[in-house]
Rosetta silent file (secondary structure, phi, psi, omega in degrees, C-alpha in Angstrom):
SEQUENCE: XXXXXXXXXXXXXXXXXXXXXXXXXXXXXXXXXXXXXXXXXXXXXXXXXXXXXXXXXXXXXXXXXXXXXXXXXXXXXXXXXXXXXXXXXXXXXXXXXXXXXXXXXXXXXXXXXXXXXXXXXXXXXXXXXXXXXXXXXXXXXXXXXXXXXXXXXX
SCORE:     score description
SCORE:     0.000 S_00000001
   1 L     0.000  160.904 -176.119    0.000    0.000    0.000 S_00000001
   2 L  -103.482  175.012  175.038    0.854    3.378   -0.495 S_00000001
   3 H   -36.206  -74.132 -167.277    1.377    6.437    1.713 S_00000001
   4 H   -50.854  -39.241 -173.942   -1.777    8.285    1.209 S_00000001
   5 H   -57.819  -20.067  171.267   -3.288    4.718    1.184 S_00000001
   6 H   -87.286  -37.880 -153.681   -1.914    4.365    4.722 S_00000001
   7 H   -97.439  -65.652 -166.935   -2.530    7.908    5.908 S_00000001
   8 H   -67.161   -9.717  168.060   -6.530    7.483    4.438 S_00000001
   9 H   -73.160  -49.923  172.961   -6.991    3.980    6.443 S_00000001
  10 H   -84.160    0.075  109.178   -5.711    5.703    9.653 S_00000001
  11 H     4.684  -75.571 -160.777   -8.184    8.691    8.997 S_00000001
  12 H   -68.282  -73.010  178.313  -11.084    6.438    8.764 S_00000001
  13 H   -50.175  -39.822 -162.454  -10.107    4.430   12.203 S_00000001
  14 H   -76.141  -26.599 -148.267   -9.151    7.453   13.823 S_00000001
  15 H  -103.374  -47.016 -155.968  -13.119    8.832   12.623 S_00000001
  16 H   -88.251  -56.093 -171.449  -14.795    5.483   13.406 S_00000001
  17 H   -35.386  -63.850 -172.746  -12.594    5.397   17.260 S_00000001
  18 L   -69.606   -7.820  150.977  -14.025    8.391   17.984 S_00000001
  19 L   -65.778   -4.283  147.914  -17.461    7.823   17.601 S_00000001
  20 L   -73.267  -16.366 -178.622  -16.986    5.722   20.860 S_00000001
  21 L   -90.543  130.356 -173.754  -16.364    8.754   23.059 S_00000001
  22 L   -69.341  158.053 -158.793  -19.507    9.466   24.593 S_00000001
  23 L   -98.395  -46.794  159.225  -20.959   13.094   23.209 S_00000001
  24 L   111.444   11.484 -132.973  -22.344   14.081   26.512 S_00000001
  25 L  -102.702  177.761 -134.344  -25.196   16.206   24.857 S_00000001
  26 L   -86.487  157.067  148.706  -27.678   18.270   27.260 S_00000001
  27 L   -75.333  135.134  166.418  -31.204   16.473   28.137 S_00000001
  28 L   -72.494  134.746  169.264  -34.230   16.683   26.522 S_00000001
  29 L  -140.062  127.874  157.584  -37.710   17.252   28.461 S_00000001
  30 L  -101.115   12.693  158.197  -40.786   18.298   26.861 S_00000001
  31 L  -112.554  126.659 -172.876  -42.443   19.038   30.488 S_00000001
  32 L  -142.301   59.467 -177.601  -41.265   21.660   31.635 S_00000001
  33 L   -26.951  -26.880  172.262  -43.783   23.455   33.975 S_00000001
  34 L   -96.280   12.353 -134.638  -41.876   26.872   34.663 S_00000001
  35 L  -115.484  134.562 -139.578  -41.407   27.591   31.055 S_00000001
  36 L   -75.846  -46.394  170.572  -41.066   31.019   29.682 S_00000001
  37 L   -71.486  -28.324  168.403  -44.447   30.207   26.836 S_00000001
  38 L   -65.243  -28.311 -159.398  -46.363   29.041   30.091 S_00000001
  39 L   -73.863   -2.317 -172.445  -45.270   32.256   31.798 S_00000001
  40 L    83.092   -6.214 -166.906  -48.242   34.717   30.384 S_00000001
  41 L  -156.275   51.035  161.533  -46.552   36.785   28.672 S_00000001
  42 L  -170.218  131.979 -172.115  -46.267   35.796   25.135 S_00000001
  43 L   -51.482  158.160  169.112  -48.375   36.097   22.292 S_00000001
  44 H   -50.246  -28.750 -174.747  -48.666   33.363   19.846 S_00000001
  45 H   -97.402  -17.820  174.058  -46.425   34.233   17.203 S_00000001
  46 H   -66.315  -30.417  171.472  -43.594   35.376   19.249 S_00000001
  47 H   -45.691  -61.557  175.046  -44.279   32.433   20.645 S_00000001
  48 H   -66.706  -23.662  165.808  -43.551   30.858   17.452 S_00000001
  49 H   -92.895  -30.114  157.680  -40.866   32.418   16.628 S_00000001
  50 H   -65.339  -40.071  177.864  -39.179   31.998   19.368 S_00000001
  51 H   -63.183  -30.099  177.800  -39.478   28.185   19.577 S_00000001
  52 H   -40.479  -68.540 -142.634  -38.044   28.643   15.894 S_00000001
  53 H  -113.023  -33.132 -169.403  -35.352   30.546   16.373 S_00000001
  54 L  -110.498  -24.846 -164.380  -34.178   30.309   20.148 S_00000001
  55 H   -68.574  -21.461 -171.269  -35.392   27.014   21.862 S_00000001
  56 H   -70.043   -7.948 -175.709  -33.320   24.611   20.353 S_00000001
  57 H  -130.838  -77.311 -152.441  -29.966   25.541   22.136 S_00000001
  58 H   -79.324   40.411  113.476  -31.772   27.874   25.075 S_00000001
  59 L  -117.861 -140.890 -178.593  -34.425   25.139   26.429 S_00000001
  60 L  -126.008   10.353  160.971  -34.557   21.819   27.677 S_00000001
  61 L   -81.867   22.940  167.415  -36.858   21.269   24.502 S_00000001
  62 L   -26.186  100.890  171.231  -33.855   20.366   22.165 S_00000001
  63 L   -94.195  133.750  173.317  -34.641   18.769   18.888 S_00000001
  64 L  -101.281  113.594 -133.851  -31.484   17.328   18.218 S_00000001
  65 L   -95.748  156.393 -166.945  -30.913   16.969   14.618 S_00000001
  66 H   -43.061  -46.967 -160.091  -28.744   13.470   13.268 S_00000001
  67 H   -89.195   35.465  147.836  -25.398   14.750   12.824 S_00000001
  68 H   -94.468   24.435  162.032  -25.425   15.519   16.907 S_00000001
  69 L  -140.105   28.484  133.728  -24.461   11.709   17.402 S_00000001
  70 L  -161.494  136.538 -162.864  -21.488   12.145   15.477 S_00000001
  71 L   -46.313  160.880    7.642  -18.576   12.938   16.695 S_00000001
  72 L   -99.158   14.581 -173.115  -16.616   15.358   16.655 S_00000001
  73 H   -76.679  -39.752  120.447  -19.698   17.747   15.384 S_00000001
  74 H    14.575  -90.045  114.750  -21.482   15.976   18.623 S_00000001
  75 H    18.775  -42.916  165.908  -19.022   17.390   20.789 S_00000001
  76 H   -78.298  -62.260  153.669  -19.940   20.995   19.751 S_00000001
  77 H   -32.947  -52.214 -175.709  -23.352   20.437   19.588 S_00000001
  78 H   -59.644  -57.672  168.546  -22.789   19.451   23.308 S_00000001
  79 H   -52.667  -40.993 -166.059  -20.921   22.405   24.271 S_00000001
  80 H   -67.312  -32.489 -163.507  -23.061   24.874   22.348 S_00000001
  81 H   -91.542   11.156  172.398  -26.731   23.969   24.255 S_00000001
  82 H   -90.467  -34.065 -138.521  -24.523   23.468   27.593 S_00000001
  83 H   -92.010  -75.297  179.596  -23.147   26.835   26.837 S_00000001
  84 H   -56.529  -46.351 -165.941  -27.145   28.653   25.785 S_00000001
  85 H   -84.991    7.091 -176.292  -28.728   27.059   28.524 S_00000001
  86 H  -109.297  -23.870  163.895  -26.596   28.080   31.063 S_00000001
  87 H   -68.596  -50.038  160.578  -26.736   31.782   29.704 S_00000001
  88 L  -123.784  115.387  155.848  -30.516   31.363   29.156 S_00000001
  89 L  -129.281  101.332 -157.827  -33.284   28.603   29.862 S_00000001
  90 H   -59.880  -31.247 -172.908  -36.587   29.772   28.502 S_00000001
  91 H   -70.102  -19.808 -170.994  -37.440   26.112   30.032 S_00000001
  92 H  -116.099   31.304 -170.559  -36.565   27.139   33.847 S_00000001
  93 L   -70.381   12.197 -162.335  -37.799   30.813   33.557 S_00000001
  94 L   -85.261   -9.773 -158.567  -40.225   30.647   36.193 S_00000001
  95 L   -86.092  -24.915 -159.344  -36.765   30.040   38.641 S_00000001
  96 L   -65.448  140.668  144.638  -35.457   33.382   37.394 S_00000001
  97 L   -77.331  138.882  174.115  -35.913   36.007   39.757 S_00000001
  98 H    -3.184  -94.212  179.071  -37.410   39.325   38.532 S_00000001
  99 H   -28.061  -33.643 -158.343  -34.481   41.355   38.195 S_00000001
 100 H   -89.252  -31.371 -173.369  -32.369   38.241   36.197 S_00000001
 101 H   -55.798  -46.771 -178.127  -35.992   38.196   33.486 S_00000001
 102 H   -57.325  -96.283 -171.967  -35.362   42.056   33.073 S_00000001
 103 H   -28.308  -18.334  177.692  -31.905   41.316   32.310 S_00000001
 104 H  -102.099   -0.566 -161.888  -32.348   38.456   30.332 S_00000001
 105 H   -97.609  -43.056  171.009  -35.338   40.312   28.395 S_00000001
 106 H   -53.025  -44.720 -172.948  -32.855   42.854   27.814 S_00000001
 107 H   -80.146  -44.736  168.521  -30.252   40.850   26.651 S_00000001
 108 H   -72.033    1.409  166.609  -32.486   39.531   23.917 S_00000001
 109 H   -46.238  -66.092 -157.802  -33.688   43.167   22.970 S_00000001
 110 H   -90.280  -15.458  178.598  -30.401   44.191   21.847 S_00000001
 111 H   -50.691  -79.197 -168.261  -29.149   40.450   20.988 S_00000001
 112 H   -74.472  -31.004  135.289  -31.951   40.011   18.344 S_00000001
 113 H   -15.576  -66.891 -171.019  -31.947   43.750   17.398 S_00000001
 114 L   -77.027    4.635 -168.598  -28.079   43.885   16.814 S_00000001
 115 L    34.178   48.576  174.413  -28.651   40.437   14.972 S_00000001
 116 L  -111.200   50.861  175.097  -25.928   38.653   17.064 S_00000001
 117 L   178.976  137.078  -13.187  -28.989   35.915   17.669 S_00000001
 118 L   -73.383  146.897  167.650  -29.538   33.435   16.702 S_00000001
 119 L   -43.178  147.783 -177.179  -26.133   32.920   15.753 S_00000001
 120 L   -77.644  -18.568  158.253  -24.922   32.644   12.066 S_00000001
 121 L   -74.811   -7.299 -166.949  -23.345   29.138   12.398 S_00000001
 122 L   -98.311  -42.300 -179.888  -26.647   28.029   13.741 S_00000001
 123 L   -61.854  -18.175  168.770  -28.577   29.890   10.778 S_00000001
 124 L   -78.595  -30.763  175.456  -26.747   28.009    8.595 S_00000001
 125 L  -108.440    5.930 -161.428  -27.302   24.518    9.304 S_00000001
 126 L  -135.750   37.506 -157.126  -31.257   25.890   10.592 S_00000001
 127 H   -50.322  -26.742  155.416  -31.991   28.205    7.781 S_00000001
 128 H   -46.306  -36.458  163.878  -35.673   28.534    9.392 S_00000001
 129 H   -62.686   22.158  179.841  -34.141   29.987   12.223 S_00000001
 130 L   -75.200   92.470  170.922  -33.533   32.921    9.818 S_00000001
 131 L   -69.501  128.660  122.449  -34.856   35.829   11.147 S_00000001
 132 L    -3.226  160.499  170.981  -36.432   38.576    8.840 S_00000001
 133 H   -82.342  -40.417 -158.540  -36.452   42.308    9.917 S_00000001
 134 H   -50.711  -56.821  164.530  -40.415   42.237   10.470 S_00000001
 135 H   -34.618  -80.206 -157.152  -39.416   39.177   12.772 S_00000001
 136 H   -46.619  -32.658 -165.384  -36.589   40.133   14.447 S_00000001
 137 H   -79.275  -37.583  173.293  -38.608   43.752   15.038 S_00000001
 138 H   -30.363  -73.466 -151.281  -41.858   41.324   16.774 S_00000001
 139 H   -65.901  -56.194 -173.624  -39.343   39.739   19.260 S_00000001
 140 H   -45.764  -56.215 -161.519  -37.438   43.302   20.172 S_00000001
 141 H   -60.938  -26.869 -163.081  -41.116   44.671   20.888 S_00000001
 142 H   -80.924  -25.544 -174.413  -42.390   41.806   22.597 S_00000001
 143 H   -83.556  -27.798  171.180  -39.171   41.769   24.864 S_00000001
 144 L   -80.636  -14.097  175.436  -39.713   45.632   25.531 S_00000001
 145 L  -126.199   15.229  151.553  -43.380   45.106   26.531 S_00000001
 146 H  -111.068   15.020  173.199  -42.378   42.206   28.593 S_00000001
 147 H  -104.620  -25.684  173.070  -39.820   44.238   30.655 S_00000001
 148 H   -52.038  -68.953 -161.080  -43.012   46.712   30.989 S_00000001
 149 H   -47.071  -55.180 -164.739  -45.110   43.857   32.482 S_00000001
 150 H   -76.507  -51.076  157.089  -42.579   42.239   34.926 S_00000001
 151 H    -3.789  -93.941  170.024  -41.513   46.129   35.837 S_00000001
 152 L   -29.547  -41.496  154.751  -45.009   46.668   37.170 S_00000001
 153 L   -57.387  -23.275 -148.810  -44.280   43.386   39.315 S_00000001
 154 L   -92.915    0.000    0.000  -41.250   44.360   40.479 S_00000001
């Protein structure tokens, strides 16, 4: 055998080995009883657009799509929703206290405003998570007249 022919055999085993290392990736639950669409205080289509665009890495409603069981893309996958949910989880919001909602209400104002959300490697492999401006402007309002509401609690 030749070189390359040696080099593309220890590739492949090196591809197929690593598909033995466990991936690790976040759990899914679709009950989630504190959850941010349970919470009063969002309309349907934001609603919808949110589940679109944000739940998959920031709830514990993950759809995980095939190539997150294989490594090393897996591995990323794992990191990214360990990474969003620990920054956000629309699934535990009921846990948040007041002050942390404003702030997290905030942070998607200017997130999804500034279009640094949903990310552009995620829009890429999720092109439905593409937001529009007529979208993107829904979510900013709805996040400014749900920092109103929770105000008025506070």
């Amino acid at each position: 055998m030749k070189a390359w022919q040696y080099t593309g055999l220890a590739i492949a085993l090196i591809f197929l080995g690593v598909q033995f290392v466990p991936n690790d990736l976040p759990e899914v639950s679709q009950d989630n009883p504190g959850d941010l669409l349970g919470s009063g205080i969002v309309d349907g289509e934001v609603a919808d657009l949110l589940q679109t665009a944000c739940y998959n890495c920031h709830s514990n409603a993950t759809k995980y799509p095939w190539y997150s069981q294989v490594a090393p893309v897996s591995w990323l996958v794992a990191k990214d929703v360990k990474m969003a949910r620990e920054e956000v989880n629309f699934s535990t919001w009921a846990e948040y206290e007041l002050m942390d909602q404003l702030a997290i209400l905030d942070d998607i104002y200017s997130n999804v405003e500034e279009k640094h959300m949903p990310l552009p490697i995620y829009i890429t492999m999720h092109a439905e998570a593409d937001l529009d401006d007529v979208q993107r402007q829904k979510i900013v309002d709805w996040a400014e007249a749900a920092m109103d509401i929770i105000a008025e609690e506070y």
